[in-house]
C-alpha positions, 0 to 999 in steps of 0.5 A: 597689393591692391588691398595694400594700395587702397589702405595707403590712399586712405591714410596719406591721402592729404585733406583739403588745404585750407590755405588755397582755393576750396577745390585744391587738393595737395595730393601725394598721389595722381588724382586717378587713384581711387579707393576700390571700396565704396565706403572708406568706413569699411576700409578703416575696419579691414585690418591691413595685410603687412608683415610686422618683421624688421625687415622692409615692406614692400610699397606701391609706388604710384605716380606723384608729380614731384617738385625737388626742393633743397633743404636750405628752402624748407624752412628758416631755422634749419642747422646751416650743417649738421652731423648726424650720430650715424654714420652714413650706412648704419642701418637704425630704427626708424624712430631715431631717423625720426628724431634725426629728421626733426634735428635736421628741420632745426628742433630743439624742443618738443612737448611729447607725453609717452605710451605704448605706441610712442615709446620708441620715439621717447627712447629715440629722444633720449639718445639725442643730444639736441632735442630736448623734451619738456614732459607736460602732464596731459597730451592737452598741455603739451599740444598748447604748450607747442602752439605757444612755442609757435606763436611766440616765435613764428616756428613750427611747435612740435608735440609727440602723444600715443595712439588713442586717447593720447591722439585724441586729447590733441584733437582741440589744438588741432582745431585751434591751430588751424583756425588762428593758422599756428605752424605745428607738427604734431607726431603721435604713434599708433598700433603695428599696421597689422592690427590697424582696423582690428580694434586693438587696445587704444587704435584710434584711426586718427588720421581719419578723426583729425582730417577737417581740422588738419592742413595736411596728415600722413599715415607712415606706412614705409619706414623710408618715407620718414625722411621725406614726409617729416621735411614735407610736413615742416615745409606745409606747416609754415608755408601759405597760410600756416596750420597743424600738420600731423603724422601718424606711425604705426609702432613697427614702422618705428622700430624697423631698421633702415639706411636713411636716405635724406636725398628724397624730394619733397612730393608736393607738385599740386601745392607747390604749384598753387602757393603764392609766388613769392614776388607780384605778377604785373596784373598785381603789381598794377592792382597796388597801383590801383590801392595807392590810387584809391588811398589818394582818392579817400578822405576816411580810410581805415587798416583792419588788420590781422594775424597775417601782419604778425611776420609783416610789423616793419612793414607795416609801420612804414605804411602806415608812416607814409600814408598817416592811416589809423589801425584797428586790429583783430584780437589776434593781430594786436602787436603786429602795430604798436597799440601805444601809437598815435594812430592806433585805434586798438581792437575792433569787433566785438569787445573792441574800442567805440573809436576803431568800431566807428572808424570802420562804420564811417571809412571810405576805404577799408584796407583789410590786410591778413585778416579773414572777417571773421563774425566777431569782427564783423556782426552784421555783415552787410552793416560792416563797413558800408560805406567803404570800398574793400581792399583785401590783401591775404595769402590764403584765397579761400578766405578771400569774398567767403564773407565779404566781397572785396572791390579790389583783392590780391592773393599774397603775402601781405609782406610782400605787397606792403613792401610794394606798396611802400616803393610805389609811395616812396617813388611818388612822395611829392605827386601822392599828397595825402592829408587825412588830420581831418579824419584823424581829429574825428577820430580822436575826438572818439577816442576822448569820449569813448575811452575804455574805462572801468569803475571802482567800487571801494576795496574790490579789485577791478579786473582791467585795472589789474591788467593795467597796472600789469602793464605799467610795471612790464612797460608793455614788455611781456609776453601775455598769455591767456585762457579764453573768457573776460580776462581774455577781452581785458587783457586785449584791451589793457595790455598795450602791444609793443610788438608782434608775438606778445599775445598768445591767445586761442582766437578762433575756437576760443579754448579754454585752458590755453594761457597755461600750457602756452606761457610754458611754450613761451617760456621754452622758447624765449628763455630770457623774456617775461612770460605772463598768464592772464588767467581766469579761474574757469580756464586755468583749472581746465590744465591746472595740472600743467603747474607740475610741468612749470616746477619740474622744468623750472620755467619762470612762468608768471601766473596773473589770476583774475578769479572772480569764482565764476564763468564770466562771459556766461554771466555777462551774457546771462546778465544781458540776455537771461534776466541774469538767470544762473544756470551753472556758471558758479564755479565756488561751493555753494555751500559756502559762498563767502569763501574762495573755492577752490583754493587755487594757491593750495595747488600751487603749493602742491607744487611748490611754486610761490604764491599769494593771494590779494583781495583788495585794490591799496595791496595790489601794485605791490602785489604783481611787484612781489609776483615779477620780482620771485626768480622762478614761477609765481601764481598770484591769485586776484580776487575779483567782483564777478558783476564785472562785464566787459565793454564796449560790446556789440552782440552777435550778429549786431552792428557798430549802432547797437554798441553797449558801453554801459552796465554791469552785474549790479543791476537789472536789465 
């Protein structure tokens, strides 16, 4: 038993839970359990001693402190009822409890690719009549796939993959979601719990291999305690600040039989306790007085806004029509305000516009809501925004003062405190005067003389224009999309945000490949919308293979490639900072530069998706026309000059005085 115990600790123990403060732990267990063995190493490689048998295995039951919760409080998109296929007492697997638990938190479509471990699961999905599961043809496409599900509608993405590579090809959304705080669930199977430790055929202890990258992870080791740890792991994937949640079930766990019981209390206390309340407290309530006092008291003040706006754009507009304050947004904010706005300053950071970068060099008040002053926003941090007094609002205190310290911070929902802020404006419309056109026609002188803008040369195609006219011919209506490199920076620049969860892009670890496998997850979830992929050559060939997905499922993905034959932020940079030395950042063949290579529409045709290729700028309007108006899935494949560099751009670790506005790959620096 002890033995057992140790084990158990060891792969349900939850890791730290990046949304609360750097101490907290979310733990199922009293912190007084401990692990007998001194090296969690050596525990990993004892094989567990259980009984593989159908019949149910005995589990320890430690102390947890346990908070109940009903159902309807989990989450927002639950059934209102449901009716499970069993009846009440049927005993059944515990991969269809699995199933069902997902059907009771509402899902409707999964992204899973099945193997050994796992295969249960997909026969349990096959005798459901609500999931539906969209098959990607890599574990990578299907992770992506679920996290643009997420991103495009605010709820948990779920992806389904075998133990050992299957996990680990998971392990860079993983990442990924956590870092842009995506909700996502991801389910991967894994040898009996007999042969855990043994070095089976494709074990990996993935909990133990995803514990830094995880908001939270479990190791199924009693088939009861599906039920509860599913309902668990929806509840923390989309509560606080959201993240990936992953659970882990030994192959025998899934086919041992069970009577369900869906009763179970969710064994969060130490999470629960520590989540933001979901009103303001008087000590908050008086700080956004004090904000409202010092929005009254500034002459220059700015919104840096971020992802943590996305669930909050009502709000937000109304704050910012109260007060006449300008925006700039993070990369992964843009949509939450309107980037056609008046009082829109667009991005700012690194690749973002002249006019919001200046705007926060000279505000005298910084209002910084969901964001997390990231090194790509700030470069140098103690030259970031030093002239003003910091207002940080977010719901994930970890993030608050970890890079730069606030004058006045509130731990919470930025949702909540807005509406706060708005009833105290409101209330005092009359006694709060504020007037900032001074500050505003500033602004807009910047805006005239730094507007973002490209040059044409001849016949070639410039690569912003495309996305312009893109954005002319959706009137700003799609979602976009992209891989990570220069057409990422473009597309955030000259696509113009209408509205919040438009724009799915891979933020904070920047992995390429995303824009394919996420527009399928768009597309799954917002059948009805217009799904673009703002690719670059680079990124695209990296889930290329997801083409199959696209066909197969008949998803009217619209693929917009902009291939310039290169890796094109590595250029750039090389261009600026290498004396443009190549140092295999050409993707072409060598052998023959002059032609296109690969032949991107020869793996559309392979896959018999409609595709065309434009080289110059009088053909491209029609061109994207042609590729909007095909029912179904379109590549267009755009070819563009590879000297191209995206501006403005401040270096890394640089600040708003050392801003690049102008030059390209066509000379030499």
């Amino acid at each position: 038993m002890a033995s057992l115990l140790n084990h158990q600790f060891l792969f349900t123990k939850p890791n730290k839970i990046p949304n609360l403060q750097s101490s907290i732990y979310a733990l199922p267990f009293s912190n007084s359990l401990k692990p007998t063995s001194s090296s969690s190493s050596s525990i990993l490689r004892r094989p567990l001693q259980i009984s593989s048998s159908s019949s149910q295995s005995p589990k320890p039951k430690p102390p947890s402190a346990t908070i109940t919760q009903s159902p309807s409080s989990l989450t927002d998109d639950k059934p209102s009822s449901f009716v499970s296929r069993f009846s009440p007492d049927e005993p059944r697997k515990g991969c269809d409890v699995l199933v069902e638990a997902l059907e009771r938190e509402g899902v409707t479509d999964v992204f899973a690719y099945p193997g050994g471990a796992s295969m249960e699961i997909h026969q349990a999905l096959t005798r459901s009549n609500i999931i539906r599961n969209v098959l990607p043809r890599h574990e990578q496409g299907g992770v992506f796939a679920a996290e643009g599900y997420a991103r495009a509608t605010g709820r948990v993405g779920v992806c389904i993959a075998t133990s050992g590579p299957g996990a680990t090809n998971l392990v860079s959304g993983f990442a990924d979601a956590l870092l842009d705080s995506v909700p996502l669930v991801a389910i991967t199977g894994q040898v009996p719990r007999r042969m855990i430790g043994t070095d089976a055929f494709q074990e990996t202890p993935i909990v133990e291999v995803t514990r830094s990258i995880t908001k939270h992870n479990y190791l199924v080791l009693d088939v009861e305690d599906i039920p509860r740890i599913v309902k668990e792991a929806f509840f923390l994937a989309n509560s606080g600040r959201p993240g990936p949640v992953l659970i882990d079930i030994p192959k025998d766990i899934q086919q041992q039989l069970v009577v369900p019981n869906w009763e179970q209390p969710i064994k969060l206390g130490g999470y629960l306790s520590r989540l933001p309340k979901p009103t303001f407290s008087a000590n908050e309530e008086g700080l956004l007085d004090q904000i409202v006092r010092l929005v009254g008291e500034s002459k220059r003040p700015v919104l840096y806004t971020g992802g943590g706006c996305l669930n909050s754009s009502e709000e937000l507009r109304k704050f910012v029509e109260l007060t006449g304050i300008p925006v700039a947004s993070t990369l992964m904010g843009l949509g939450a305000f309107p980037c056609t706005d008046d009082l829109s300053l667009q991005m700012l950071g690194m690749h973002g516009t002249v006019y919001a970068n200046y705007a926060v060099d000279k505000a005298d008040l910084l209002l910084a809501f969901g964001v997390r002053f990231d090194d790509r926003v700030t470069g140098k941090l103690e030259a970031f925004a030093s002239r003003a007094k910091i207002v940080h609002i977010d719901i994930d205190s970890a993030e608050i003062g970890k890079n730069k310290q606030p004058h006045v911070s509130i731990c919470g929902d930025v949702k909540v405190a807005l509406r706060g802020l708005n009833n105290i404006l409101e209330s005092r419309k009359g006694k709060v005067k504020l007037d900032f056109s001074n500050w505003r026609e500033e602004l807009n002188e910047q805006k005239k003389k730094f507007p973002l803008s490209f040059k044409t040369f001849g016949d070639a195609i410039p690569p912003q224009y495309a996305i312009q006219v893109l954005d002319e011919l959706t009137k700003g209506d799609a979602i976009v999309s992209t891989g990570v490199g220069q057409h990422q920076m473009w597309a955030a620049q000259f696509y113009k945000y209408r509205n919040p969860r438009q724009w799915l892009t891979s933020g904070g670890l920047g992995a390429m490949g995303f824009g394919l496998p996420a527009a399928i997850g768009a597309a799954v979830a917002r059948p009805d919308a217009v799904v673009v992929d703002i690719d670059g050559d680079g990124s695209f060939i990296m889930n290329v293979q997801e083409l199959a997905t696209i066909r197969v499922e008949n998803l009217p993905v619209k693929i917009m490639l902009l291939n310039n034959q290169h890796l094109g932020m590595v250029v750039q940079l090389e261009d600026r900072f290498y004396k443009a030395n190549r140092a295999h950042t050409y993707l072409g063949n060598p052998s023959n530069s002059s032609e296109i290579f690969p032949d991107m529409l020869k793996f559309a045709e392979a896959c018999d998706i409609p595709a065309a290729r434009v080289t110059k700028v009088s053909d491209l309007r029609a061109a994207i026309q042609t590729m909007l108006d095909t029912p179904g899935p379109y590549l267009l494949d755009v070819i563009v000059p590879h000297q191209e560099h995206v501006l403005p751009m401040i270096p890394s670790g640089a600040a708003f005085k050392d801003t690049i506005t102008e030059g390209d790959g066509r000379r030499a620096y």
